[in-house]
C-alpha positions as CSV (number, residue, x, y, z in Angstrom):
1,X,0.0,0.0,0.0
2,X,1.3,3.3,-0.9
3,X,1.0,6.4,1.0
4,X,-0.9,9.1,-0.6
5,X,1.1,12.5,-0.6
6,X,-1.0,15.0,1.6
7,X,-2.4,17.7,-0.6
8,X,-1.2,21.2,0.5
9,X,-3.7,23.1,2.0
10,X,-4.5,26.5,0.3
11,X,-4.2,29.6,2.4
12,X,-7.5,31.5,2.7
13,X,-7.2,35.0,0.9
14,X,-10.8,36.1,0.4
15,X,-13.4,36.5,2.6
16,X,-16.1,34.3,1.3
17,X,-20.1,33.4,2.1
18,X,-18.7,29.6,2.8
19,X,-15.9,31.0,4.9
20,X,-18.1,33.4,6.8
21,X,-20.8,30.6,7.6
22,X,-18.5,27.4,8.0
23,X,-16.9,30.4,11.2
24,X,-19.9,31.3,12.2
25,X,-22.4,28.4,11.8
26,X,-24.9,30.0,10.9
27,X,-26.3,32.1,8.0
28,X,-24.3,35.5,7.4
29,X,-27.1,37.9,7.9
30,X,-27.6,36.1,11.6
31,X,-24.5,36.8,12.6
32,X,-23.5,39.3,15.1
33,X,-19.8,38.6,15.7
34,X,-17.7,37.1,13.1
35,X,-13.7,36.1,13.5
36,X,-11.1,35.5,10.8
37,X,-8.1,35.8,13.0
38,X,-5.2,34.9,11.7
39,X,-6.9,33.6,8.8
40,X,-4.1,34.9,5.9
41,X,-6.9,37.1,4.6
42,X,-5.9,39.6,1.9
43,X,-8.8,41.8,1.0
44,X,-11.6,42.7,3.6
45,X,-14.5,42.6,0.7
46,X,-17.1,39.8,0.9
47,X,-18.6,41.0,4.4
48,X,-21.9,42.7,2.6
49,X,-24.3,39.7,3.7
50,X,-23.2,40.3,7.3
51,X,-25.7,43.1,7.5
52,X,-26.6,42.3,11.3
53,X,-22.5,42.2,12.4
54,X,-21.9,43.9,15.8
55,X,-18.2,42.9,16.0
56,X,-15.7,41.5,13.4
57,X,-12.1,40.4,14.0
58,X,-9.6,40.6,11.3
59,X,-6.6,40.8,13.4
60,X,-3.4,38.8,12.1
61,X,-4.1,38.8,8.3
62,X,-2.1,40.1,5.1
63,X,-4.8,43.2,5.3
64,X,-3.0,46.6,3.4
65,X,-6.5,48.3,3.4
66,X,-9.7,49.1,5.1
67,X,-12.6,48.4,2.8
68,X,-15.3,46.7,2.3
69,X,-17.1,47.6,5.2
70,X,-20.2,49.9,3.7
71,X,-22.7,47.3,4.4
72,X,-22.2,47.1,8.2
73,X,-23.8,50.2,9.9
74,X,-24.4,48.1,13.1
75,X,-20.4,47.1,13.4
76,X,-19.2,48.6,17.3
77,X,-16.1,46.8,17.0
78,X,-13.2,46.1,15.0
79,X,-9.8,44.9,15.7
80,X,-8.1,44.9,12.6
81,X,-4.6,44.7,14.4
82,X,-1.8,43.0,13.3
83,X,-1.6,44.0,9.5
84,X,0.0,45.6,7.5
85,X,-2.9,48.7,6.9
86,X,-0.9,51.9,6.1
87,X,-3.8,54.6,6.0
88,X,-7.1,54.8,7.5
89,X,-10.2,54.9,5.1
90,X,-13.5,53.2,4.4
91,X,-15.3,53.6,7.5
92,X,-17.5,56.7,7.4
93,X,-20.8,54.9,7.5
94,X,-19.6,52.9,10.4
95,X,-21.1,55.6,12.7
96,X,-21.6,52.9,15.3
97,X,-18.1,52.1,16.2
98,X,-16.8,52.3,19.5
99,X,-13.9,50.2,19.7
100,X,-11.3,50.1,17.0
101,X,-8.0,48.1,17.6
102,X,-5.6,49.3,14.8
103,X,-2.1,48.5,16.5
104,X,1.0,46.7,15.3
105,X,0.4,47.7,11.5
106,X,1.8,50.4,8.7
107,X,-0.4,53.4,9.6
108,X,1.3,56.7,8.2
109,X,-2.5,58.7,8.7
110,X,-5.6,58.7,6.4
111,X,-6.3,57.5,2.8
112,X,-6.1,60.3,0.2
113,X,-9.5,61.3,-0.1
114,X,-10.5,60.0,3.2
115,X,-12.5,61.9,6.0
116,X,-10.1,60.4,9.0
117,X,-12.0,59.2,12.3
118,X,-13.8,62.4,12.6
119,X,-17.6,61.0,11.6
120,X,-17.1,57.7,14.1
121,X,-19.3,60.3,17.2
122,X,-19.2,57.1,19.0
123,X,-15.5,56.1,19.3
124,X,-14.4,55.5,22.6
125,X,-11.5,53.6,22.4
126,X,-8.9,53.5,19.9
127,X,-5.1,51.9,19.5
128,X,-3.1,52.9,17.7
129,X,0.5,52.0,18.9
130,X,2.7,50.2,17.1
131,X,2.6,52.1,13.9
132,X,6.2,52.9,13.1
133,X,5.2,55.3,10.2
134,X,2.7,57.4,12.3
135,X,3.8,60.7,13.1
136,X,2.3,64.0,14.0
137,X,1.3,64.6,10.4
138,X,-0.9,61.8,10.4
139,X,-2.1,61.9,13.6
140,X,-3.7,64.9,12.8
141,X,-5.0,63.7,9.7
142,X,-7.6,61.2,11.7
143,X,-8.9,64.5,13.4
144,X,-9.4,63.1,16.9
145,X,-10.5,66.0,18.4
146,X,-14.0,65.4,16.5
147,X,-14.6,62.4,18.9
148,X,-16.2,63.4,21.4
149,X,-16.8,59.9,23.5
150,X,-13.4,58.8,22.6
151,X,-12.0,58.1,26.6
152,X,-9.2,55.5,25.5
153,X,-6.3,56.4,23.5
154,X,-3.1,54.4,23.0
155,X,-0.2,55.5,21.0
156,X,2.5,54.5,22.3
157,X,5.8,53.1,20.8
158,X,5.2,55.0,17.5
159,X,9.1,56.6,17.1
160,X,7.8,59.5,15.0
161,X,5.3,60.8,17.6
162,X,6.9,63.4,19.2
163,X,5.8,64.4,23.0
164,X,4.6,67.8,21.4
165,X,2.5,66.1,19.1
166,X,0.7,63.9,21.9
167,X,0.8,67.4,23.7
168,X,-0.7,69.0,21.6
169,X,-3.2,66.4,20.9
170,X,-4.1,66.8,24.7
171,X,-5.2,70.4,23.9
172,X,-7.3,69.9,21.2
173,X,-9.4,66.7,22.4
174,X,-9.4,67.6,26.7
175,X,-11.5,64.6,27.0
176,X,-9.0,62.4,26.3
């Protein structure tokens, strides 16, 4: 008898309706929380039957943007660290966020074209250390100080934040 070679196993790059339901077990537009940690995603499209999602986890994937996420205006969370996004964009008509995880990726500031964090009214905690290529440029870009329920800030070990950047952050956005 001859031993049959084991057939490679393919990595997952898409987000798909099978992946999404063999995860969740259960139809996509039931589901409320949905992870694909770690999953070797490439692309965030393919989440537009998960109409009902409340929190999604995308955290330790090959993910270079945000996108894909139009069809979710109930999403609170997202943790989306762990990737290798390098500007923030796509999520103004997630008005429902409060918590986004964003640490340990690429993030220089926002997406040409893109509106920053300013239209997420709920926000209250964001991370955002661990982003080598964010400096005070681009931390001004995300226009924090138009968060008004954001409480939780983290930014540290980002080498191009200056202490007068996170200063002057202070004095724009007291609440934090």
């Amino acid at each position: 008898s001859s031993a049959r070679p084991s057939a490679a196993r393919e990595p997952i790059t898409a987000i798909t309706t099978a992946l999404i339901e063999s995860r969740a077990q259960q139809p996509a537009e039931a589901i409320y929380e949905l992870n694909l940690h770690n999953c070797g995603l490439q692309s965030m499209v393919g989440l537009a039957a998960c109409t009902k999602l409340r929190m999604l986890d995308l955290s330790f994937n090959g993910l270079r943007a945000i996108e894909g996420l139009e069809a979710l205006p109930d999403l609170r969370e997202l943790r989306l660290y762990g990737n290798a996004i390098a500007a923030i964009g796509g999520l103004e008509r997630n008005s429902q966020l409060r918590t986004l995880l964003l640490h340990a990726n690429a993030l220089a500031g926002v997406a040409p074209g893109g509106a920053g964090l300013g239209r997420l009214a709920q926000l209250s905690l964001l991370r955002l250390e661990q982003n080598p290529r964010l400096g005070a440029d681009g931390l001004a870009s995300l226009h924090l100080n138009a968060l008004p329920q954001l409480t939780e800030l983290n930014l540290g070990r980002n080498p191009q934040l200056s202490a007068r950047a996170c200063q002057a952050l202070a004095c724009c956005a007291p609440h934090l």
